[in-house]
MARGULUM-392070 format. One line per 4 residues: their letters; for each residue z negated, x, y of N, C-alpha, C. Coordinates in steps of 0.02 Angstrom, whole numbers, plus 32768, in hexadecimal, padded with zeros to 4 digits. Layout:
a = Z/X/Y/Z/X/Y/Z/X/Y ~ ...
This chain:
xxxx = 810C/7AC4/7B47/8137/7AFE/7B44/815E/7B07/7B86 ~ 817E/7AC8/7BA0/819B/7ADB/7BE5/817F/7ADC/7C19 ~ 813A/7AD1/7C0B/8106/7AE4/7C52/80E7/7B22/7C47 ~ 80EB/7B48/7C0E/80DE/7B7A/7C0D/8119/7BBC/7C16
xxxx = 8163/7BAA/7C04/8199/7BBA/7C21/81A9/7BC2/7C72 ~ 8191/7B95/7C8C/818B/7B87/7CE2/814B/7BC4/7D06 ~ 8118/7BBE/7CC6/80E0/7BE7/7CF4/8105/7C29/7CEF ~ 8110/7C3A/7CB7/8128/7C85/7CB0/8164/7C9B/7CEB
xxxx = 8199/7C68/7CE9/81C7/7C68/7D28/81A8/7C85/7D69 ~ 8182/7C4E/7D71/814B/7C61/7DBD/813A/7C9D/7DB7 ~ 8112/7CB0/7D88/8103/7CFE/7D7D/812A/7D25/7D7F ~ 8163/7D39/7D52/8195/7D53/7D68/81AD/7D66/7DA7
xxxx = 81B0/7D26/7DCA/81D6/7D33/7E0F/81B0/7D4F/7E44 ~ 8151/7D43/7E2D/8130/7D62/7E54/811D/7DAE/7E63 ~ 812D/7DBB/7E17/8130/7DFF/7E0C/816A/7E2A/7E2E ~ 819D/7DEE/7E1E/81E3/7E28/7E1E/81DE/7E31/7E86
xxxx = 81BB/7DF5/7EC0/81B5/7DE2/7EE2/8171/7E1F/7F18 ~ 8150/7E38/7EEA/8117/7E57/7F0E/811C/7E8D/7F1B ~ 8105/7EA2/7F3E/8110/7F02/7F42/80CF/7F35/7F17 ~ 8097/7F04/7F0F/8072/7F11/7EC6/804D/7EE4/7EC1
xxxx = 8026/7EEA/7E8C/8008/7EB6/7E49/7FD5/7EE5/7E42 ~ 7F85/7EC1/7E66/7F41/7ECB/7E53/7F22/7EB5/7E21 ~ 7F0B/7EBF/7DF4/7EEE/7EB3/7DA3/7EA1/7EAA/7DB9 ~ 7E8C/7E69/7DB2/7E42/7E5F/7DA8/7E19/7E48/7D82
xxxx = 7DEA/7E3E/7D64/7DB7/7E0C/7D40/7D88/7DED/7D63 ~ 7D81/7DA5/7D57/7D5C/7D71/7D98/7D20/7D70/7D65 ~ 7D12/7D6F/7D35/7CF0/7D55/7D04/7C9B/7D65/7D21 ~ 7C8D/7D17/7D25/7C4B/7D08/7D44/7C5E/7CE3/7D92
xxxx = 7C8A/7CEE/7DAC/7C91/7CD5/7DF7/7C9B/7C97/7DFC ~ 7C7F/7C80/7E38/7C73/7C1F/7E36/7CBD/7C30/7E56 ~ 7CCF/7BDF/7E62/7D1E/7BC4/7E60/7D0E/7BDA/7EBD ~ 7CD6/7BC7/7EEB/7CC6/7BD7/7F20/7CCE/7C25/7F20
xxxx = 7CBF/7C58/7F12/7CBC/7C8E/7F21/7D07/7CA7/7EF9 ~ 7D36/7C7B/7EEC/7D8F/7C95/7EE1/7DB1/7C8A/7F14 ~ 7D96/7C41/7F29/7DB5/7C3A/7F70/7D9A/7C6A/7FB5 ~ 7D65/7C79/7F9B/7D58/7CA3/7FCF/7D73/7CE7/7FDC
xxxx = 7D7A/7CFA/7FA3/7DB5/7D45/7F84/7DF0/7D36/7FA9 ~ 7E0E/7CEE/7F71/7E6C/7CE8/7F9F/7E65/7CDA/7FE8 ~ 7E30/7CC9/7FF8/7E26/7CBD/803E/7E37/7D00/8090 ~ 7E0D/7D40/804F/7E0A/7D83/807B/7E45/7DAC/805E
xxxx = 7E6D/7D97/8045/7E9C/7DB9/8031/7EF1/7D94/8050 ~ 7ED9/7D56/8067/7F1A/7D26/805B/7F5D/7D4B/8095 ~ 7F3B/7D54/80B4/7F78/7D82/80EB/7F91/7DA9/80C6 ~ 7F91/7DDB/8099/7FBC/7E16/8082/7FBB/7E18/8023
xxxx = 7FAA/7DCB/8018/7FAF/7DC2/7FC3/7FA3/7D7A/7FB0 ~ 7FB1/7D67/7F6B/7FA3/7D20/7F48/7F8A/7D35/7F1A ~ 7F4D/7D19/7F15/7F1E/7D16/7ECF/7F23/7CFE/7EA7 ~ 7F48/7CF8/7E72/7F4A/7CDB/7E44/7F1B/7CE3/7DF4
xxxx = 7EF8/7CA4/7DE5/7EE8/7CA3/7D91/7F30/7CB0/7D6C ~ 7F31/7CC4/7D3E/7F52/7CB6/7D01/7F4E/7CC9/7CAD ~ 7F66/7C9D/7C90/7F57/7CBD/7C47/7F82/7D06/7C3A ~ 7F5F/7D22/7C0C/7F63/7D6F/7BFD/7FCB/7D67/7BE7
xxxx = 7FCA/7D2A/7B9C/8006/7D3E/7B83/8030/7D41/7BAE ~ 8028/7CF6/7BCB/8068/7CEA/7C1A/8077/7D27/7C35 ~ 804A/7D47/7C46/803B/7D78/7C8F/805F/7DB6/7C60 ~ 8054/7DC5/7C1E/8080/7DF4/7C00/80C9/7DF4/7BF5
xxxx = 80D6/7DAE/7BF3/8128/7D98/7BDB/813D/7DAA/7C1A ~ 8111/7D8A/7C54/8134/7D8A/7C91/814C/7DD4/7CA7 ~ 810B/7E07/7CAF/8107/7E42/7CB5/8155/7E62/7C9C ~ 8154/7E59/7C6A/8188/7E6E/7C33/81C3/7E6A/7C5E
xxxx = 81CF/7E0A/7C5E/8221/7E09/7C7E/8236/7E24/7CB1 ~ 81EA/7E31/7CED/8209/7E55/7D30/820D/7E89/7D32 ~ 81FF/7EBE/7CF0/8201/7EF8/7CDD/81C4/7F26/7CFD ~ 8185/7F05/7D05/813F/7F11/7D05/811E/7F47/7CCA
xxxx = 8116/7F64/7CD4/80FB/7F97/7C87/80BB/7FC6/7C90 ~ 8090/7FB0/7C53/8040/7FE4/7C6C/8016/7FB2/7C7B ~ 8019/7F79/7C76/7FEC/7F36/7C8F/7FCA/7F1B/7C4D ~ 7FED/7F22/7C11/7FD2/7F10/7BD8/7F78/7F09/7BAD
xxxx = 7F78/7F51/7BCE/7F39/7F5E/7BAA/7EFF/7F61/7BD1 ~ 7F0E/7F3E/7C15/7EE3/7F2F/7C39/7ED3/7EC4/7C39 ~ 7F0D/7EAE/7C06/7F2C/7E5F/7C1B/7ED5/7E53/7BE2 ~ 7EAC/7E5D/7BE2/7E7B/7E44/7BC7/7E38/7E23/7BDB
xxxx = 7E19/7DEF/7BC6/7DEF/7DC9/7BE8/7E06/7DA2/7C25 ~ 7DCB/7D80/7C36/7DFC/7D40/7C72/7E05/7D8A/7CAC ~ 7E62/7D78/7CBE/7E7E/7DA8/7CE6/7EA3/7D7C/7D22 ~ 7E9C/7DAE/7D56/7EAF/7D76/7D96/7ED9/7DBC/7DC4
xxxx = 7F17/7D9E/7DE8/7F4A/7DE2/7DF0/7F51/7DD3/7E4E ~ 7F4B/7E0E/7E73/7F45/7DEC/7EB3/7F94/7E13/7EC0 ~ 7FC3/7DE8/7ECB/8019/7DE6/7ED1/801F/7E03/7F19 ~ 8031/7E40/7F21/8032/7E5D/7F61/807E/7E52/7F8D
xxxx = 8074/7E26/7FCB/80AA/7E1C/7FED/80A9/7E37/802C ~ 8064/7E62/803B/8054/7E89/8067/804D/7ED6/8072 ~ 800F/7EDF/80A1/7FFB/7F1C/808C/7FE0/7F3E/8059 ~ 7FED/7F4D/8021/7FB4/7F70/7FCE/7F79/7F80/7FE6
xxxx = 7F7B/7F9F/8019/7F4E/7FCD/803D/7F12/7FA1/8036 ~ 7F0B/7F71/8067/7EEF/7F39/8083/7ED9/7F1E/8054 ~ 7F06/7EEA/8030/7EE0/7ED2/7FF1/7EB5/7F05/7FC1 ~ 7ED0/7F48/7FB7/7E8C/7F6B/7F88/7E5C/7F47/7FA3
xxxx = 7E4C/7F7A/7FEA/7E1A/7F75/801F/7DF2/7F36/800E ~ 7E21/7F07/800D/7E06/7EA0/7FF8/7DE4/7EBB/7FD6 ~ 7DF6/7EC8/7F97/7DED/7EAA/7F53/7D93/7EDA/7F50 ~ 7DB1/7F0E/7F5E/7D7C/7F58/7F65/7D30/7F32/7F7E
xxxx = 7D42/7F14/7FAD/7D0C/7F0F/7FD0/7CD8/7EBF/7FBE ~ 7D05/7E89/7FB8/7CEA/7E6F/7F8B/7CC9/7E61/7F4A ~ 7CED/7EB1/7F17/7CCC/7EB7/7EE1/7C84/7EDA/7F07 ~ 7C89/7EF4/7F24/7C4A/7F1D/7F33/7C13/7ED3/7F3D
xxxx = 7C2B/7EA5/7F7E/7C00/7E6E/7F7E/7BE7/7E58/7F58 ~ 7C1B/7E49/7F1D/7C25/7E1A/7EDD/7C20/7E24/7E8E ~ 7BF5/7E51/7E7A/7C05/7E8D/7E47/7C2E/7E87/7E09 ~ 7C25/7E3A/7DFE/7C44/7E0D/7DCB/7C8E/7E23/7DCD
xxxx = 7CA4/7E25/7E01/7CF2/7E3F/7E0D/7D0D/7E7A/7DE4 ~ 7D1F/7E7B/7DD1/7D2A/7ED0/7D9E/7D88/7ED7/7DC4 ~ 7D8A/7F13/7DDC/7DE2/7F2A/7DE6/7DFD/7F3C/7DA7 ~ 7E1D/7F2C/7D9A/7E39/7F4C/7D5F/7E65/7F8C/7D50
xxxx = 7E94/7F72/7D96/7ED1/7FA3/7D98/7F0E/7F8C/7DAB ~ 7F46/7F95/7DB0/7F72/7F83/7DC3/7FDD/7F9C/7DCA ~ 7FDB/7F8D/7DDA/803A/7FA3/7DE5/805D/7FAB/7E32 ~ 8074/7FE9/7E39/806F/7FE8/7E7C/80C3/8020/7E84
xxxx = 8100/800D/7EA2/8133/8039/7EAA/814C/806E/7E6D ~ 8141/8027/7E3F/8168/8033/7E00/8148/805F/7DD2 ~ 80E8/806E/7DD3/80C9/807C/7D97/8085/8053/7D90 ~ 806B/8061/7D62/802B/8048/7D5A/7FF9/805E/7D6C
xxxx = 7FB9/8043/7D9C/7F8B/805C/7DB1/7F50/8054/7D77 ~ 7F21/807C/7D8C/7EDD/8070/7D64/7EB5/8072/7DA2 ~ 7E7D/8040/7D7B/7E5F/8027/7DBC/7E25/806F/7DE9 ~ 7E29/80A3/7DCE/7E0B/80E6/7E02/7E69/80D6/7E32
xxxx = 7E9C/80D9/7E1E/7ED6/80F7/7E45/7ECB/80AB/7E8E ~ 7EA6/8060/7E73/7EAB/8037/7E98/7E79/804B/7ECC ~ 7E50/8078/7EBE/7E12/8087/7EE1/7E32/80B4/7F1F ~ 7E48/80E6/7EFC/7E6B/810F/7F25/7E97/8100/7F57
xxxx = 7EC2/80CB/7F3D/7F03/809E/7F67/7EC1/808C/7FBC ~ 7E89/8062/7F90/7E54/8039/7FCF/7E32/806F/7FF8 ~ 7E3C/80A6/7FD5/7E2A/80E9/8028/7E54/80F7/8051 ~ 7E9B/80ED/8048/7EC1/80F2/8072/7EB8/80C2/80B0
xxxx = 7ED7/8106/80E3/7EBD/80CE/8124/7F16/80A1/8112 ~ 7F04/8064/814F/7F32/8032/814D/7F81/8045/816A ~ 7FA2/8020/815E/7FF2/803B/8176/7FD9/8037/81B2 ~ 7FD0/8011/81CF/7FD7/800D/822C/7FC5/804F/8238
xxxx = 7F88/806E/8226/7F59/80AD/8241/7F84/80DF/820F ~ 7FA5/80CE/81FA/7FD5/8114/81C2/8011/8116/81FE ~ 8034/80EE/820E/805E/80D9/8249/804D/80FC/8281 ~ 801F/80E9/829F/8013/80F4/82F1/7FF2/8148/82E4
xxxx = 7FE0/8175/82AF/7FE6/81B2/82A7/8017/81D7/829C ~ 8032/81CD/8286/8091/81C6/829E/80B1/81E6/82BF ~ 80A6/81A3/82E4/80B6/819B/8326/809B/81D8/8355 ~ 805B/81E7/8357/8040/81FA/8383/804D/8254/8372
xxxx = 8069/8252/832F/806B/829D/8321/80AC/82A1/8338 ~ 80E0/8279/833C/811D/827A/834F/8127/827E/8392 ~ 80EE/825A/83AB/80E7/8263/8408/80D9/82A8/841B ~ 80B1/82D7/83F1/809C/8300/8400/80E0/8342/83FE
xxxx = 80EC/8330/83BA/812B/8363/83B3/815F/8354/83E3 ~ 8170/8323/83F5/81A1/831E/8423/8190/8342/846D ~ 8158/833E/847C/8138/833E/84C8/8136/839F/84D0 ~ 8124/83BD/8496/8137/83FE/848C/816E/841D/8489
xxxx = 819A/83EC/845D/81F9/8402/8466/820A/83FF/84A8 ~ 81F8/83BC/84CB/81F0/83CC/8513/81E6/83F8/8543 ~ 81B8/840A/8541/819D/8450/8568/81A5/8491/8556 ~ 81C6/849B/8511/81E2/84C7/84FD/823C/84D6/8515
xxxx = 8253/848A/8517/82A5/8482/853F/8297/848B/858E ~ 8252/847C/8597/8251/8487/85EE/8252/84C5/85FE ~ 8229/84E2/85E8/820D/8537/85EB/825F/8563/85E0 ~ 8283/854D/85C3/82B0/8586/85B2/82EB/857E/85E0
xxxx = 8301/8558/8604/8328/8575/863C/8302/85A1/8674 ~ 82BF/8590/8684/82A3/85B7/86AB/829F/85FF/867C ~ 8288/8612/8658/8290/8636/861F/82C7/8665/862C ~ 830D/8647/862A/8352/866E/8620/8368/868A/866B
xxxx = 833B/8652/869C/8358/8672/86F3/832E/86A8/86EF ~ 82EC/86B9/86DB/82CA/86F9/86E7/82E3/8734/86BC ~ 830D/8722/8688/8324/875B/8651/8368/8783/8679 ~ 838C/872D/8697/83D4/8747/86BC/83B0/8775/86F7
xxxx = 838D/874B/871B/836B/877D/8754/8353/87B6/8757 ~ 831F/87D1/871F/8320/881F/86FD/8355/8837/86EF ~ 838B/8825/86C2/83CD/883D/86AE/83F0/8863/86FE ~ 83FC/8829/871E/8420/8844/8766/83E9/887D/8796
xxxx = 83BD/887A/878C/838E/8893/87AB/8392/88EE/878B ~ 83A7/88EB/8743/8390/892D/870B/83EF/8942/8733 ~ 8408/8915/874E/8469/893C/8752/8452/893D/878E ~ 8433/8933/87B7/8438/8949/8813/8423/8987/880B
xxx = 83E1/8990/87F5/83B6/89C5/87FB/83E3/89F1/87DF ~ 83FE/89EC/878E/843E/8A25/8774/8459/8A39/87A9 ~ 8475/8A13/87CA/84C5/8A28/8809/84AA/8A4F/8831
């Protein structure tokens, strides 16, 4: 009972700890081809096995919700401390390798995914390349406010210069 008290803890804190929670089914995968999963994932997640009830109690206390009715068959949760993005992408691409892999679905900025919404998450391009477009649209708009602040004093000497030009000719 108190080692099963302790796992749920861990869970808990991993949950309350991640910025989302990937929902999978391993069922059929050698113990070699999990490590090879947490392996391509380990930079931006932790793979964890766990049992369904644990993983529900836990779910529960960190105030996780929508994970339930996916907590069926052997389920394995990849604990996101990274990019979401990225790990889909992982997970995405190894199920493709691996077919045995099933996504399930997941929890992601406080709702529940289904695993088409995890699919969708793994088309997104990556933060860095979400970032440096950005950036580069921000370079652009700036570089125009620019030349738009340059242009208009020259701008206002040719308006003053017509102006004085429209009162000589008057006189």
């Amino acid at each position: 009972m108190a080692l099963k008290e302790a796992s749920v803890a861990e869970l808990t804190n991993k949950f309350e700890s991640s910025t989302a929670v990937l929902l999978t089914e391993y069922r059929g995968l050698t113990v070699a081809e999990l490590k090879e999963l947490r392996d391509s994932i380990r930079q931006d997640a932790e793979y964890a096995v766990a049992k369904n009830t644990l993983t529900k109690l836990a779910a529960a206390k960190a105030g996780v919700e929508g994970l339930d009715d996916n907590l069926k068959g052997p389920s394995a949760l990849a604990f996101v401390h990274g990019d979401p993005v990225a790990v889909a992408k992982g997970l995405r691409a190894f199920a493709k390798a691996h077919p045995l892999l099933v996504i399930k679905g997941g929890y992601f900025d406080g709702a529940p995914l289904s695993a088409e919404e995890v699919n969708k998450l793994a088309d997104l391009e990556s933060r860095e390349v979400l970032l440096s477009k950005v950036a580069g649209m921000m370079k652009a708009s700036m570089s125009k406010a620019a030349a738009v602040f340059q242009a208009l004093p020259s701008k206002t000497v040719r308006t003053v210069e017509a102006l004085r030009e429209k009162q000589e000719n008057a006189a």
